[in-house]
N, C-alpha and C positions, 0 to 999 in steps of 0.2 A: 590072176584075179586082181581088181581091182579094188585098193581099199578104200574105205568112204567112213565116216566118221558114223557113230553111232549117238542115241537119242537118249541120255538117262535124268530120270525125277527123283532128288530124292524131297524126303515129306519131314520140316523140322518142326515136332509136334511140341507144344507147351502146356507142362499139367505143373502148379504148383511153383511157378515161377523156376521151373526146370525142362529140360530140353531132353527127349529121349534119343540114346545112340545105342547100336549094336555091334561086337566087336565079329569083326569076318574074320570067316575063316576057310571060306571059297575061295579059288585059286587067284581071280581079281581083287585085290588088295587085302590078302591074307596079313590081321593082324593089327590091322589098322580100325580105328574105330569111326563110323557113318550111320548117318540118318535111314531110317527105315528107305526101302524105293528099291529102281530096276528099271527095268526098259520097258520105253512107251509103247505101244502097239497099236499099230495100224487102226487111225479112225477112232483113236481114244481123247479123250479130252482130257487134261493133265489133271483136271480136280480129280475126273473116275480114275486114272492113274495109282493117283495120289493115293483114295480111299482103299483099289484093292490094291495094290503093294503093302500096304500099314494092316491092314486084314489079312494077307499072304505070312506074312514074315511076322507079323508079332501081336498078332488075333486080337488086332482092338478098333474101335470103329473112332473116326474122327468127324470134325465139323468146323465149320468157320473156315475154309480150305482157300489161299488165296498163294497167287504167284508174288515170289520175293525177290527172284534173280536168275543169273543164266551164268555158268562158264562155261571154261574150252580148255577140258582135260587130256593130257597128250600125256598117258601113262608110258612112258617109255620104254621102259623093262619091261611092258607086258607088251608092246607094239598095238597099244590100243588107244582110237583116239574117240572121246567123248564129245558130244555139247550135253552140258549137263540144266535140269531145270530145278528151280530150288522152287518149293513151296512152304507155304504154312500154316500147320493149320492147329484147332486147339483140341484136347484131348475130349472125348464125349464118353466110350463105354468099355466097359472089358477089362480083363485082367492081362497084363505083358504075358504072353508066353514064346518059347523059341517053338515057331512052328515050322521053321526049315532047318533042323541042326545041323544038315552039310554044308548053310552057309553064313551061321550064325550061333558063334559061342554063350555071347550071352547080352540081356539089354540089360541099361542102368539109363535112369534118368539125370543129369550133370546141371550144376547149374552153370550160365553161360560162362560165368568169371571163373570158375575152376573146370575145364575141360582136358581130360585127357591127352595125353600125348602125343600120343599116332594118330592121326587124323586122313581119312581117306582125302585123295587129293580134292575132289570136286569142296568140301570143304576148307581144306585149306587155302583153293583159291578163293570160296567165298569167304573169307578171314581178311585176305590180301584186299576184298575191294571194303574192308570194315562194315562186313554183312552181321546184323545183328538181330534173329527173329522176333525180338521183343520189340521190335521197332516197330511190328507189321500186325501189333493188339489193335 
């Protein structure tokens, strides 16, 4: 079988001059802490993406949804390669809850200058290109 890179968005949402993450705890980047998202699906447009993965995973609705960036994640321990799409968008309604516990410990909102440690990579390389979603108000 032949391997071919895969399509993932994640959505870095901003309430209160803070940034929401969830710490995983599914088998791809267990432990590491990322933006709500998942994999794009055939004939979606990244904004609808964008909307239900943040309604998927952590039941809150967003608005103002715009593209911020793109990397190219080559998780290697997992033999998984990514293009990853970063969006962003700002927080509109709902309360945080963990609506998939098998693949999500728990969310906190961070602010950008104090961000947790473990960083899923697709983050980490938006860090490396000095991606800052406050830049994208």
């Amino acid at each position: 079988m032949e391997k071919h890179p895969r399509v993932g968005l994640g959505v870095y949402i901003l309430k209160d001059n803070k940034v929401l993450l969830g710490k995983r705890i599914g088998e791809h980047g267990k432990g590491f802490w990322s933006a709500p998202g998942g994999h794009l699906e055939f004939g979606e447009t990244w904004e609808d993406c964008a909307t239900r993965e943040t309604l998927e995973e952590a039941g809150i609705k967003i608005k103002n949804i715009r593209f911020a960036g793109l990397t190219n994640d080559i998780h290697e321990s997992e033999d998984k390669h990514y293009i990853t799409i970063a969006m962003v968008a700002d927080y509109d309604s709902g309360e945080v809850e963990i609506m998939e516990p098998e693949k999500c410990e728990k969310w906190e909102w961070f602010f950008w200058g104090n961000l947790p440690s473990l960083l899923f990579l697709p983050m980490q390389n938006l860090l490396k290109q000095n991606f800052d979603p406050f830049a994208f108000r």
